[in-house]
C-alpha positions as CSV (number, residue, x, y, z in Angstrom):
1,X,-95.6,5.6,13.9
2,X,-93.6,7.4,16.5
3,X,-91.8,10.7,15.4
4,X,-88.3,10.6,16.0
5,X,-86.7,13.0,17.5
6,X,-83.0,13.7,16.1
7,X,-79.8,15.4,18.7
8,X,-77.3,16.4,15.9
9,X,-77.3,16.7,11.9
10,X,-74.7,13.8,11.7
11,X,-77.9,11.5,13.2
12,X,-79.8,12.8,10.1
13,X,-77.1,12.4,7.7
14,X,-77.0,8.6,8.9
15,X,-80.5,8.1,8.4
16,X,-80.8,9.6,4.9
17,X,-77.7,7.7,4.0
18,X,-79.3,4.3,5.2
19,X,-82.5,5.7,3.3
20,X,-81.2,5.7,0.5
21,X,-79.4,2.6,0.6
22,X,-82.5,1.0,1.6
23,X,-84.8,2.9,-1.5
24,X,-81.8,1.5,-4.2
25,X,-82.2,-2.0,-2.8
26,X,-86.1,-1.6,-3.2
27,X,-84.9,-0.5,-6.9
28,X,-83.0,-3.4,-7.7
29,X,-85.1,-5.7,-6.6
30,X,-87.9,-4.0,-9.0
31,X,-85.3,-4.1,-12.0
32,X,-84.9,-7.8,-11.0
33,X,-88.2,-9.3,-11.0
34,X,-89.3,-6.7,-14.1
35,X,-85.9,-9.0,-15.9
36,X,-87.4,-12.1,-14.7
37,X,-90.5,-11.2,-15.7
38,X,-89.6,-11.1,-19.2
39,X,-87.4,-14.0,-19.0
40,X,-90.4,-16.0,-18.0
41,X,-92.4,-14.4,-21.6
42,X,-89.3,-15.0,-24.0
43,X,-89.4,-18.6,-25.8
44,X,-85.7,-18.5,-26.4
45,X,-85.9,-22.5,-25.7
46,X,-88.7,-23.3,-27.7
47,X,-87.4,-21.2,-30.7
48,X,-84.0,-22.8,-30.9
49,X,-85.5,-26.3,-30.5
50,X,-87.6,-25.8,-33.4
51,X,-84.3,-24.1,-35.1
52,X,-82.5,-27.5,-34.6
53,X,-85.7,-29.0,-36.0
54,X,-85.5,-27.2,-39.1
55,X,-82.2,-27.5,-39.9
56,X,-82.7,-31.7,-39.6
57,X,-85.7,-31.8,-42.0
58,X,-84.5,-28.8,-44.5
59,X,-80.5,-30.6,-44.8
60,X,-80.0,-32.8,-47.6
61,X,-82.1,-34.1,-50.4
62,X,-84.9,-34.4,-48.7
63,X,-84.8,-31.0,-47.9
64,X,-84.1,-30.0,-51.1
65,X,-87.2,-31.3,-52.1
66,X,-89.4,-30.0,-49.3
67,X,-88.1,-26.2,-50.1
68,X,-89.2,-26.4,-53.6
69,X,-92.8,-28.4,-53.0
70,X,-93.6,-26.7,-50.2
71,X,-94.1,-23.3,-51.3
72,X,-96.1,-24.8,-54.1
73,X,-98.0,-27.0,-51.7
74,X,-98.8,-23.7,-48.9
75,X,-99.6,-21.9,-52.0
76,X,-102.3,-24.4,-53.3
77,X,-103.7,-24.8,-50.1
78,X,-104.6,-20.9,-49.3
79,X,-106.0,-20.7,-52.8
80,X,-108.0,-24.0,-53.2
81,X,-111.5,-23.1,-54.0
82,X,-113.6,-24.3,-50.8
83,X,-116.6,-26.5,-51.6
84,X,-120.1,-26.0,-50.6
């Protein structure tokens, strides 16, 4: 890389400026992909499909029903004595 060799301070000044410009573009563009990034990691779809899923199977009688057998049922299944 060749040095540069600068005439004035106002030469300087314009290259710092664009410097700088340059380093908060670099930023942003970090910032970006980090925001992406997690995005990409966050199952915002998946959770409000299986929201919408819920609320179809626990909304009427039926799911009256499943709320009060199936604490019963998880229950009985965690403490089920396991044969040999």
């Amino acid at each position: 890389m060749e040095t540069k060799k600068y005439s004035s301070y106002a030469e300087i000044d314009h290259d710092l400026k664009i410097l700088r410009v340059e380093r908060e573009i670099h930023y942003q563009k970090i910032l970006l992909s980090v925001e992406q990034t997690k995005e990409s990691f966050m199952p915002s779809k998946s959770v409000s499909f299986i929201g919408d899923i819920y609320k179809k199977v626990f909304s009427g009688t039926w799911g009256g029903i499943l709320k009060v057998v199936l604490p019963y049922a998880i229950n009985w299944y965690i403490n089920r004595k396991r044969g040999n």
